[in-house]
VEXLOKE-585689 format. One line per field, with one value per residue: residue number from 1; residue in one letter; x negated, y, z negated of N, C-alpha, C in turn. Coordinates in steps of 0.001 Angstrom, whole numbers, plus 500000, padded with zeros to 6 digits. Each point is the difference from the previous one (the first is absolute). Layout:
% residues N
pos = NUM|... $
code = A|... $
n_c1 = X|... $
n_c2 = Y|... $
n_c3 = Z|... $
ca_c1 = X|... $
ca_c2 = Y|... $
ca_c3 = Z|... $
c_c1 = X|... $
c_c2 = Y|... $
c_c3 = Z|... $
% end
This chain:
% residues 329
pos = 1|2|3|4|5|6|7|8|9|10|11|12|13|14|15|16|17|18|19|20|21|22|23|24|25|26|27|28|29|30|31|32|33|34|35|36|37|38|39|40|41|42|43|44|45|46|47|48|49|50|51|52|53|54|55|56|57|58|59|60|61|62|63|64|65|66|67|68|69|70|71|72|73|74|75|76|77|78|79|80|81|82|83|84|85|86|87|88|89|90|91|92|93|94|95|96|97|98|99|100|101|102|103|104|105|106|107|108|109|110|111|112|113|114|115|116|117|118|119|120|121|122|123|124|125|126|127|128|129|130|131|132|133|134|135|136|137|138|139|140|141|142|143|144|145|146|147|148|149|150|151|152|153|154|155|156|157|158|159|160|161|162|163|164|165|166|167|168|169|170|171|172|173|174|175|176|177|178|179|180|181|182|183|184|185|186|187|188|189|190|191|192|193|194|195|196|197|198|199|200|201|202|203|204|205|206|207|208|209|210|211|212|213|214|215|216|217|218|219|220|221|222|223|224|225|226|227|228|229|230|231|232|233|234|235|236|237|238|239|240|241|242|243|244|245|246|247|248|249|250|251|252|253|254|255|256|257|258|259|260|261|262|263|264|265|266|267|268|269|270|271|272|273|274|275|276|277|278|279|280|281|282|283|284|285|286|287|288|289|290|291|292|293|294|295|296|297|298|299|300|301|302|303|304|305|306|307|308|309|310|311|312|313|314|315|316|317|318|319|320|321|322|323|324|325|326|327|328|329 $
code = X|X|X|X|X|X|X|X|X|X|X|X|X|X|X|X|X|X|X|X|X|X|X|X|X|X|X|X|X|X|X|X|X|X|X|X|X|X|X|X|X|X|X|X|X|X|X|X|X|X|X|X|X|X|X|X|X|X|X|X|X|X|X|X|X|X|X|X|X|X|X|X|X|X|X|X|X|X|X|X|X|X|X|X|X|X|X|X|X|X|X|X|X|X|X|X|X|X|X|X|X|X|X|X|X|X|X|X|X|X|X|X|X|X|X|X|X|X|X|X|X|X|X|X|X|X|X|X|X|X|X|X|X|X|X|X|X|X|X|X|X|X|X|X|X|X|X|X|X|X|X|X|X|X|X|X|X|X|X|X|X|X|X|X|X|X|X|X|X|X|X|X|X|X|X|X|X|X|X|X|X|X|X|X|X|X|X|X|X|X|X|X|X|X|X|X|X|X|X|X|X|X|X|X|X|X|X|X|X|X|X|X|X|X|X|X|X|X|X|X|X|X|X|X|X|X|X|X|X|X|X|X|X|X|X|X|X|X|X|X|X|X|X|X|X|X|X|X|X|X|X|X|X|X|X|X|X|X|X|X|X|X|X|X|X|X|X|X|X|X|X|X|X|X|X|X|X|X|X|X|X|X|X|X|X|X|X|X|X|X|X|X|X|X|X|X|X|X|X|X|X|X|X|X|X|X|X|X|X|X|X|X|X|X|X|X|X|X|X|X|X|X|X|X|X|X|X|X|X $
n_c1 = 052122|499049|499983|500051|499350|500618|500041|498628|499231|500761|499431|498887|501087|499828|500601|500633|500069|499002|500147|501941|499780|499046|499842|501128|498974|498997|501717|499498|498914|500929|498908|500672|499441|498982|499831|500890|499135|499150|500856|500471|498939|499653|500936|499073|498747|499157|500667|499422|499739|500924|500427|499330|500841|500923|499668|499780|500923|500334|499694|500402|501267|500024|500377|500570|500533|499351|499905|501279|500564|499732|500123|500622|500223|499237|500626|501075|501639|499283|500725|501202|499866|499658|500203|501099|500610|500682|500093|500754|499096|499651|498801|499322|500157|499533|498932|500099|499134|500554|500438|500718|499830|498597|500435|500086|499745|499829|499427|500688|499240|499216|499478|500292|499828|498932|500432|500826|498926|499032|500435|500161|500434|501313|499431|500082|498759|498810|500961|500917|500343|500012|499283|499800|500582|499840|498648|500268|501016|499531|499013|500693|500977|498783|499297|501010|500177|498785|500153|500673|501089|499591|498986|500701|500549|499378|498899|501076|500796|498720|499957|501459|500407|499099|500483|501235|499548|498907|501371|500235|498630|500332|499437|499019|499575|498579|500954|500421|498840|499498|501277|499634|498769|500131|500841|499281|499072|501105|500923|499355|499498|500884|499465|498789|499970|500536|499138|499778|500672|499022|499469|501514|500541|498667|500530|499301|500595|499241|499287|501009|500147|498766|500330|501053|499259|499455|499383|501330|500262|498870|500247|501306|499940|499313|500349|500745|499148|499509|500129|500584|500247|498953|499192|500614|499956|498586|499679|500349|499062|499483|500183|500281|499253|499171|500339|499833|498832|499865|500486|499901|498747|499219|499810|500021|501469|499584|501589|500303|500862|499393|501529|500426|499306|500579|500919|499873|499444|501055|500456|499142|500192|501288|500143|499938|500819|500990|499646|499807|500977|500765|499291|499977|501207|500139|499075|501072|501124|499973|499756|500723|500608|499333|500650|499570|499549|500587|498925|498874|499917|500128|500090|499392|499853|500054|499446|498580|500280|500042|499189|498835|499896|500131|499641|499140|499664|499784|499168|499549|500015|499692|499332|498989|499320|499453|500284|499666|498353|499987|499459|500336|499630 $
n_c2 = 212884|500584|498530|499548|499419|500827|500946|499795|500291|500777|500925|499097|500328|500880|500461|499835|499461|499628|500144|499282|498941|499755|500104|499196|499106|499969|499908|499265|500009|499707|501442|499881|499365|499807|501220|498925|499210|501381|499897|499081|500203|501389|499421|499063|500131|500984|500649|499708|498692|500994|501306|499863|499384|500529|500964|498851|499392|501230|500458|498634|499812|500929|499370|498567|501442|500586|498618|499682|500695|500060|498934|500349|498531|499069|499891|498999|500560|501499|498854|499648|499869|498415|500799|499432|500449|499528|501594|500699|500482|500978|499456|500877|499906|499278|500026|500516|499045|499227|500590|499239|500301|499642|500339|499509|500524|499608|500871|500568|499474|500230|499075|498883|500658|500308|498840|499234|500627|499149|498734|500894|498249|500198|498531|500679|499390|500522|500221|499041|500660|499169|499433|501825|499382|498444|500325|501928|499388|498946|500642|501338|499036|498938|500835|500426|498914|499205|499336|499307|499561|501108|499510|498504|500339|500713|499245|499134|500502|500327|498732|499792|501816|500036|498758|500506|500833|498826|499065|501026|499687|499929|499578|500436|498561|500394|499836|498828|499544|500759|499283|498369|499925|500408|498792|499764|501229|500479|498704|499130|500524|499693|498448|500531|500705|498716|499652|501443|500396|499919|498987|499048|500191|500167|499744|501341|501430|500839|499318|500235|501498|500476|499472|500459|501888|500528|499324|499172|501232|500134|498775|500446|501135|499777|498997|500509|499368|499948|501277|500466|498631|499558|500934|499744|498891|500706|500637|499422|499223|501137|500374|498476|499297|500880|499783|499097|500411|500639|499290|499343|500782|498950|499070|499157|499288|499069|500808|499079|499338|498777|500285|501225|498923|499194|500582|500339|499033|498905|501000|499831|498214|500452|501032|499253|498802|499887|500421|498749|499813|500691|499559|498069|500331|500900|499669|499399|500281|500241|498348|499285|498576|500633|500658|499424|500895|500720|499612|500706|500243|501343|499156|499614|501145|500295|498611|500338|501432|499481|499344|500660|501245|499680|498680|500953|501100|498917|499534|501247|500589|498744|500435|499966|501127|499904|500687|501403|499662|501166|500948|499200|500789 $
n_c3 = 886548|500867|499725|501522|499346|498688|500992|500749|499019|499822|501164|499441|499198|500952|499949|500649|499021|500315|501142|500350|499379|500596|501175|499431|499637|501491|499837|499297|501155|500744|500303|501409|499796|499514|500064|500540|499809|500509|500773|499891|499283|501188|501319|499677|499644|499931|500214|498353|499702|501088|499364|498994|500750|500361|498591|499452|500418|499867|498532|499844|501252|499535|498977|500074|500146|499041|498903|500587|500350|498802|499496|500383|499544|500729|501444|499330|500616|498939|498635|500082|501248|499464|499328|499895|500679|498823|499998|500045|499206|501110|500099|499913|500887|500390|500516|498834|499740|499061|500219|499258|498830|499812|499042|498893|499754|500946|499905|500769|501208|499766|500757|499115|498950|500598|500411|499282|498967|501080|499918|498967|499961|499449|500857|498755|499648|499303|499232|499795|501006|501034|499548|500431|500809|500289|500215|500792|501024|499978|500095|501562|500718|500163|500602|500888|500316|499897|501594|499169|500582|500626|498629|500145|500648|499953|498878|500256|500223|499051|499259|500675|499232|498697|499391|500128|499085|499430|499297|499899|499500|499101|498937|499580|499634|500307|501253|499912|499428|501375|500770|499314|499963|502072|500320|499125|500593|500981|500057|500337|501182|500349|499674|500501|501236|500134|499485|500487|499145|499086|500655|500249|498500|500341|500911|500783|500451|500495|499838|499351|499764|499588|498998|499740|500170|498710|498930|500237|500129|499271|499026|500091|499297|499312|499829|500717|500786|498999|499466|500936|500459|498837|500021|501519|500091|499073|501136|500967|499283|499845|501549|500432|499139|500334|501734|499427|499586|500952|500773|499873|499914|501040|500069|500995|498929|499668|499361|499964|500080|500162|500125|499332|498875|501035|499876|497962|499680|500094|499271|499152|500386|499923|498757|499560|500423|499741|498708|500049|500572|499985|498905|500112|500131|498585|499939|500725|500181|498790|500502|498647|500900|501262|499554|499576|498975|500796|500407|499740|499755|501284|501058|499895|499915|500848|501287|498349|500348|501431|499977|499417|500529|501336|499880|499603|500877|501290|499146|499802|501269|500484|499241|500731|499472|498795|499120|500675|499734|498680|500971|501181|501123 $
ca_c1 = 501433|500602|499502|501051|500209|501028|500961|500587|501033|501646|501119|500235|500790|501167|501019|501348|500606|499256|499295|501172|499670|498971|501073|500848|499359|499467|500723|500437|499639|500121|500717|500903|501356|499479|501146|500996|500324|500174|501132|500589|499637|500428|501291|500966|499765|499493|498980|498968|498895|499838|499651|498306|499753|499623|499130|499152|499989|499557|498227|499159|500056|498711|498534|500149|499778|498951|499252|499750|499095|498312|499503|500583|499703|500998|501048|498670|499610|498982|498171|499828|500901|500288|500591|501446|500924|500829|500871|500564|499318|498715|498845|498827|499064|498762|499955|498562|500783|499339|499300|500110|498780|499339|500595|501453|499205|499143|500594|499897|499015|500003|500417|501420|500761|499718|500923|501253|500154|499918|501068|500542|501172|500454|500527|498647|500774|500102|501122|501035|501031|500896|499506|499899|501587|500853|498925|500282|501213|500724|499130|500944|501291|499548|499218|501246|501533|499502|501177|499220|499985|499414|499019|499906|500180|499318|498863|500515|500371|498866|499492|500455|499600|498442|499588|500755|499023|498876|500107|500823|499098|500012|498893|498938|500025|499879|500747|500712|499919|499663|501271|500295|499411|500817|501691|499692|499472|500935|500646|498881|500257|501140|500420|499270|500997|501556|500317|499328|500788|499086|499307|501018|500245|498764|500456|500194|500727|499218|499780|501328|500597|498675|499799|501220|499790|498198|499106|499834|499643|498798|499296|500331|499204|498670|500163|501255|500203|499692|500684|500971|501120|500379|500322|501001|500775|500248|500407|501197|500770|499298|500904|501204|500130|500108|501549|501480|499856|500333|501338|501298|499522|499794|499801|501236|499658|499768|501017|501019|500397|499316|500604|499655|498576|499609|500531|499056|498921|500412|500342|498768|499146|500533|499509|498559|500266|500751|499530|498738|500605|500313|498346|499374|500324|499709|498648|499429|500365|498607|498461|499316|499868|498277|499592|499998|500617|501393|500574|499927|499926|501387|501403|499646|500299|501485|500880|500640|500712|501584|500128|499473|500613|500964|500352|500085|501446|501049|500418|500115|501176|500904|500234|499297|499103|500632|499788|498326|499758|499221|498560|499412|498748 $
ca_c2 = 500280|500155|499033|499691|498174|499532|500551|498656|498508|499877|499521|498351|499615|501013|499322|500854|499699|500551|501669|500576|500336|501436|501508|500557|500325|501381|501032|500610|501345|500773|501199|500138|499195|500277|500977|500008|499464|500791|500826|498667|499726|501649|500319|498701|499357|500852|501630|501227|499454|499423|501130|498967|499043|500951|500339|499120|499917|500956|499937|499036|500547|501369|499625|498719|500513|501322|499177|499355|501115|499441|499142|499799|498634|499255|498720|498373|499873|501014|499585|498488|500430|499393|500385|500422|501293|499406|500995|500534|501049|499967|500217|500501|498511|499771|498767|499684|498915|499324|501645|500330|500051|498620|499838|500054|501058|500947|500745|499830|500437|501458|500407|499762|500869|501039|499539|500263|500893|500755|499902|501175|499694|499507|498559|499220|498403|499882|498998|499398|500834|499191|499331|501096|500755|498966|500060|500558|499959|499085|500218|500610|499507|499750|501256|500711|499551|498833|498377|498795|499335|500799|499860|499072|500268|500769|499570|498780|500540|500842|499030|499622|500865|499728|499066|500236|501275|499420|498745|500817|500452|501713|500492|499099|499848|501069|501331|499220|500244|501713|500915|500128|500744|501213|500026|499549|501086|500885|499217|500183|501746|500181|499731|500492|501246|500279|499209|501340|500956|501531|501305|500759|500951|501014|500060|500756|499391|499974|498677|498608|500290|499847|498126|500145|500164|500722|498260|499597|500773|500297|498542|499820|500857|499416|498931|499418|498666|499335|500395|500864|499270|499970|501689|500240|498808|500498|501571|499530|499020|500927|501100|499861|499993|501243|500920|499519|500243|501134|500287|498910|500377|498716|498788|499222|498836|498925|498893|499465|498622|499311|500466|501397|500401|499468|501502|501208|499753|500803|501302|500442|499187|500479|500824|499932|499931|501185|501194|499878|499703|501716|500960|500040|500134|501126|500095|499195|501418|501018|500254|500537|499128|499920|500196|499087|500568|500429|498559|499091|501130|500711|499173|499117|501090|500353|499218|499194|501083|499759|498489|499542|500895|500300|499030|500235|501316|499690|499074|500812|500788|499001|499117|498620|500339|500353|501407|500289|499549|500848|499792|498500|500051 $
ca_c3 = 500068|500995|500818|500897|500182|499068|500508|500991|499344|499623|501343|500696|499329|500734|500527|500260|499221|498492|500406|499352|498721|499342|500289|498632|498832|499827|500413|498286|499060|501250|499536|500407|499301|498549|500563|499355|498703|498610|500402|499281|498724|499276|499666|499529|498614|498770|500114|499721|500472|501122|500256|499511|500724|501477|500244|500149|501513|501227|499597|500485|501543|500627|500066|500582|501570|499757|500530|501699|500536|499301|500162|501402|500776|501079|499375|500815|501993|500937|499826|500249|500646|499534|499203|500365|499194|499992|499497|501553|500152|501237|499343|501011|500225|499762|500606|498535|499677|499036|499371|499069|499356|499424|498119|499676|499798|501157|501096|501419|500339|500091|501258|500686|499149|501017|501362|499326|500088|501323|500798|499763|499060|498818|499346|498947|499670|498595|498917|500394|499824|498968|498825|498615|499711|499228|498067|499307|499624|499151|498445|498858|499344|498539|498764|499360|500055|499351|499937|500209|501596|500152|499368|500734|501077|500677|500798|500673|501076|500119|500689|500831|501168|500205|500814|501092|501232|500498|500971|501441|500860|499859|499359|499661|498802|499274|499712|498996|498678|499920|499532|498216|499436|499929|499562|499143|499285|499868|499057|498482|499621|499684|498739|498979|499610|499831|498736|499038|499714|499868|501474|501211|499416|499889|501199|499704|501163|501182|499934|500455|501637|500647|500208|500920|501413|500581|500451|501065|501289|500582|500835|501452|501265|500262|500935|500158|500493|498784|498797|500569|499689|498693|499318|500529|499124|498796|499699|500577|498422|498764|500668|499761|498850|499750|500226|499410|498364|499800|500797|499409|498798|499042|500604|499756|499851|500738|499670|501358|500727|501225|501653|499136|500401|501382|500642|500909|500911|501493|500499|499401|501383|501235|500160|500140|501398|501036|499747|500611|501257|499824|500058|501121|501317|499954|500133|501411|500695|499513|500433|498950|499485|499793|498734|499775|498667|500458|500577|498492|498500|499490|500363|498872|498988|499896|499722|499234|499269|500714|499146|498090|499215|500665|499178|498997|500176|500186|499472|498609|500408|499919|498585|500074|498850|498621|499222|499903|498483|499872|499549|499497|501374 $
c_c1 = 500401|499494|501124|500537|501234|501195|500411|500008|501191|500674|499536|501104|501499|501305|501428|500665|499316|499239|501391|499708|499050|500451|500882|499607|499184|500891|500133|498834|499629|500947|501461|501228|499763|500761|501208|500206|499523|500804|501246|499643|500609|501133|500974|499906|499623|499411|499338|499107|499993|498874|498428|499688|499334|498690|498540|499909|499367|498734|499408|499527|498996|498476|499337|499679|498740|499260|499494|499144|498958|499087|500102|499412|500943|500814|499167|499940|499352|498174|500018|501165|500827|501335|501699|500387|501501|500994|500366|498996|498559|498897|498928|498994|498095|499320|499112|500603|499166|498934|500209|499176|499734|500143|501137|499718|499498|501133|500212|499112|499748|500761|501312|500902|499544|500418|500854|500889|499805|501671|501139|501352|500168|500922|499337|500450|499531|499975|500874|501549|501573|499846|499796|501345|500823|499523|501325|501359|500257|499024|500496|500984|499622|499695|501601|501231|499143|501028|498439|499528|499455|498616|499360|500685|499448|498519|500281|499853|499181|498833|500443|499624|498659|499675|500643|498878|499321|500606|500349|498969|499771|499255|499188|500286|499926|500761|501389|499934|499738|501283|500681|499473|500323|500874|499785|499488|500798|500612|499097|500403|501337|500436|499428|500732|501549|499649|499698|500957|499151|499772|501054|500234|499152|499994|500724|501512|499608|498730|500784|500401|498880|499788|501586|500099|498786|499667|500400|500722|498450|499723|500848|499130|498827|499799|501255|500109|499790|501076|501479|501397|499833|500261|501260|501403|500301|500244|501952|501023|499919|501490|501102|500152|500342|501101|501286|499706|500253|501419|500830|499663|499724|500377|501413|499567|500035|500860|501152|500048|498928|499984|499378|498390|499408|500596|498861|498575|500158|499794|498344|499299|500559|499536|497989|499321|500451|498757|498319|499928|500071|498726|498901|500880|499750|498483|499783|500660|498839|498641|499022|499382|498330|499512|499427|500603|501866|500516|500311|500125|501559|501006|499550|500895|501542|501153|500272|500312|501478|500827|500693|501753|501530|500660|500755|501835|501216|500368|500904|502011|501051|500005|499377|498894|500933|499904|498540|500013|499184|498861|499250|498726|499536 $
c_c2 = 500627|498950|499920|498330|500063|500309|498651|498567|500525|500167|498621|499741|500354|498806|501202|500038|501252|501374|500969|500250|501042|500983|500203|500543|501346|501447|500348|500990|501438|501056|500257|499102|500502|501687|499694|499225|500953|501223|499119|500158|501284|500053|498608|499212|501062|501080|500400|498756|499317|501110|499754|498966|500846|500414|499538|499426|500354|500787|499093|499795|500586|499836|499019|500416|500679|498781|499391|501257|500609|499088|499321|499161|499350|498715|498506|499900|500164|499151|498631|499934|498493|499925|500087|501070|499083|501019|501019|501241|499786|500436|500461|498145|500511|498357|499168|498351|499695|501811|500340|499812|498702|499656|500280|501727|500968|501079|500194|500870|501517|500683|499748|501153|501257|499796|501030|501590|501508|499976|500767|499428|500796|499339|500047|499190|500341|500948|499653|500953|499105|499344|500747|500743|499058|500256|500749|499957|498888|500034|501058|499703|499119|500879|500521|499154|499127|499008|499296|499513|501293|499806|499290|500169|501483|499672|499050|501167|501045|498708|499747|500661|499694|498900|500215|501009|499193|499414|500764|500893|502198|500098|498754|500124|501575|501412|499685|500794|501329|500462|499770|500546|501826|500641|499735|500799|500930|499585|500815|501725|500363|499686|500761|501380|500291|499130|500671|500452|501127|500248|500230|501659|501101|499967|501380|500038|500564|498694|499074|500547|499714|498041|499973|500101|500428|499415|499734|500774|500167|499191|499962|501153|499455|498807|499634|498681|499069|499971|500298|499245|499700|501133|500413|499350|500231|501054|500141|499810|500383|501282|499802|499654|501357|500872|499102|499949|501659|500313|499182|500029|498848|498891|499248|498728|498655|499005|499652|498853|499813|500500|501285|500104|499446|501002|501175|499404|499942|500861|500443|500167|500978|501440|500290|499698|501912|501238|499636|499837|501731|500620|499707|500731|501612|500028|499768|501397|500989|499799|500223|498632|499663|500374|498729|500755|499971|497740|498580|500799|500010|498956|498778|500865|500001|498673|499172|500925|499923|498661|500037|501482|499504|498656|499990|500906|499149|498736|500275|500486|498508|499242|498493|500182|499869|501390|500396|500445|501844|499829|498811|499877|500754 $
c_c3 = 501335|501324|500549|499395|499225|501221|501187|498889|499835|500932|500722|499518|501019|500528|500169|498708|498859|500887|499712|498235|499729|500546|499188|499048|499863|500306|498709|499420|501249|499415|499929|499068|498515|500131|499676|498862|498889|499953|499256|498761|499073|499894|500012|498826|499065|500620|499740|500112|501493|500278|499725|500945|501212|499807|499847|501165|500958|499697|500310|501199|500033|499110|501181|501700|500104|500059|501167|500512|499710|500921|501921|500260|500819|498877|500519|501214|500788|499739|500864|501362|500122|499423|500355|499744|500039|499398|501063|500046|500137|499229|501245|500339|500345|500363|499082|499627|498541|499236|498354|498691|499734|499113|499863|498905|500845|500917|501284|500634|500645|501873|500125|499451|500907|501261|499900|499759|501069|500642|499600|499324|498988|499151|499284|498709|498355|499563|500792|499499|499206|498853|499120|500084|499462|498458|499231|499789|499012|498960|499011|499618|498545|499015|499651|499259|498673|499352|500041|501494|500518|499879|501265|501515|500457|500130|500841|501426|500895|500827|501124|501484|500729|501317|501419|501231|500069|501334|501368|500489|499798|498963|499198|497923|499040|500312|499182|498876|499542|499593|499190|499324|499368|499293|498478|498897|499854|498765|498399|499138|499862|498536|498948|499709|499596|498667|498730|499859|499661|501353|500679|499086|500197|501637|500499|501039|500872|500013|500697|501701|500869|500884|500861|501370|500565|500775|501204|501138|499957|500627|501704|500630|500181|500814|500313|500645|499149|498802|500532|499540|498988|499310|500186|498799|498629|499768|499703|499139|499171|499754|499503|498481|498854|500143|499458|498449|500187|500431|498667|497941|499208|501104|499959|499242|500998|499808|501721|500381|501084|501204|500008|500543|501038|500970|500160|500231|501491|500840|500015|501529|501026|500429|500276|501951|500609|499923|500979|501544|499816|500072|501549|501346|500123|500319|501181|500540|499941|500256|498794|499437|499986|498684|498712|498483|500391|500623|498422|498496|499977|500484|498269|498514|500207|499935|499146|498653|500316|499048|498680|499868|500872|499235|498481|499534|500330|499275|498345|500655|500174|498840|499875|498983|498877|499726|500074|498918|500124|500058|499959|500659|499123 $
% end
C-alpha cells in the first residue's frame, strides 16, 4: 500500500481537465473550507447537533495529527521523484526514484523513512489529513441528521477525496485508508458514547469541563505544533457553547426562514474571519506570534468563540433565531 505504481497509473491519466477536477474535488476535505461548513451547520441548520458535529470533528483532527506526527512518514514525491505534484502545495524533493515498498503489503524502506525524517519536514503524509476530515464530517452529518442520501453520499465523497490525493500526487494508498480509518474510529466512539444514555447521565461535571477544556489545553501545552489548532478549535466551541447556555440560560432554537438562517451563518463566517485577522495582527505587534501555543491554540480559541457565540447573540438580538429553548445545552 505504500507502492509508488497505483499513484503514476492514475496521473497517466492527467489532463487539464481532470488535474481542475481533482483539485475540486480534493478542496472538499481541505480544513479551511470544512471550517465553514461547520460554522453553517451550528448556526444554519441545527445547533445542538452542529454543536456534536464540531466536536467530533475536531477530536478527530487531533487525533489524525498526533498520528502524522507519530508516525512521521514521507509523502510519494519524496519516494518517487517521478512522481507529479499536480496540487499547489510543495513537498521536500529527493532524488530517490522507483523507492517505494515491494508489496503491496510492504513497507517503506527503512532509509528512505530515515532520509526523510533527517530532512526535518513536516509534510507528513500518513494518515491522510483530508480523507480523515471528509471521514468525520460527512460521517457525522450521517451519524446525526440519518437522511438517507447522506448514508450514500458521504462514503461516495470519502472515495472521491481518496482517489483525488493519490491522483494529485500527495499521498500513497495506505495513508488513504489510514485517515478513514482514522476518521472512522472517532466516528465509532462517538456513537458508542452518545448512544448511552446511562453513561452520558453518570457523567460527572467536572469530567465534562475536563473533555471541554482540560484535555485539550494540556494537549496544546504539550505539543502545540501538533495538537494546538485542534485543541484550540474545541476549546473555542466548547466556550462559546457554554457562555450562551449561561448568558441566554439555554440555547437558541433553530427556527427561521432560509434567508434568516443563511444570515447568521453569515455572520458566523464573518466573525470568525475578523476576530482571526484581530488576533493574528495583535500577536504580530506583540512578537507573540513565535509562539506557536499564542499562534495556534489561542487565535484558533478565540476566532471560533467570536463565530459560534458572536453568531449566535446577534442573531438572537435581530430575530433571525426562534425563542431560546431552557436549558437545552
Amino acid at each position: 500500500m505504500f507502492q509508488t505504481e497505483l499513484v503514476l497509473s492514475l496521473q497517466s491519466y492527467a489532463s487539464d481537465f481532470l488535474n481542475f477536477f481533482m483539485n475540486a474535488i480534493t478542496t472538499l476535505g481541505d480544513d479551511k473550507l470544512l471550517g465553514g461548513v461547520l460554522i453553517i451547520i451550528i448556526l444554519g441548520i441545527n445547533y445542538h447537533k452542529g454543536l456534536t458535529i464540531n466536536r467530533i470533528f475536531f477530536w478527530g483532527k487531533m487525533l489524525n495529527d498526533c498520528l502524522k506526527a507519530g508516525f512521521n512518514l514521507p509523502r510519494p514525491r519524496f519516494v518517487n521523484a517521478e512522481i507529479q505534484n499536480l496540487q499547489f502545495t510543495d513537498d521536500p524533493l529527493s532524488s530517490l526514484k522507483a523507492s517505494g515498498s515491494n508489496s503491496f503489503f510492504g513497507l517503506l524502506d527503512a532509509e528512505v523513512v530515515n532520509a526523510f525524517r533527517m530532512s526535518g519536514s513536516a509534510k507528513w503524509g500518513f494518515p491522510s489529513g483530508h480523507v480523515a476530515d471528509t471521514t468525520l464530517l460527512w460521517g457525522g452529518l450521517a451519524q446525526q441528521f440519518k437522511k438517507r442520501y447522506l448514508y450514500w453520499l458521504a462514503p461516495a465523497l470519502i472515495v472521491l477525496v481518496a482517489i483525488s490525493r493519490m491522483y494529485l500526487g500527495r499521498h500513497f494508498l495506505a495513508d488513504v485508508l489510514g485517515g478513514m480509518i482514522s476518521g472512522g474510529i472517532v466516528l465509532l466512539c462517538a456513537h458508542f458514547l452518545l448512544s448511552r444514555e446511562w453513561l452520558r447521565s453518570r457523567l460527572t461535571d467536572i469530567i465534562r469541563l475536563g473533555t471541554m477544556f482540560a484535555v485539550p489545553l494540556v494537549l496544546a501545552l504539550l505539543w502545540a505544533e501538533v495538537f494546538g489548532r485542534g485543541a484550540g478549535l474545541l476549546a473555542g466551541v466548547n466556550a462559546a457553547a457554554l457562555t450562551i447556555a449561561i448568558k441566554f440560560k439555554g440555547a437558541p432554537d433553530d427556527a427561521g426562514t432560509f434567508a434568516q438562517r443563511a444570515a447568521r451563518a453569515c455572520m458566523g463566517i464573518l466573525f470568525y474571519f475578523l476576530a482571526m485577522m484581530m488576533m493574528d495582527g495583535i500577536l504580530e505587534l506583540t512578537n507573540l506570534d513565535a509562539i506557536v501555543f499564542m499562534d495556534d491554540f489561542l487565535v484558533s480559541a478565540i476566532s471560533v468563540f467570536a463565530s459560534v457565540f458572536g453568531g449566535v447573540a446577534v442573531g438572537l438580538r435581530l430575530g433571525f433565531f426562534g425563542k431560546v429553548i431552557p436549558d437545552a445545552n
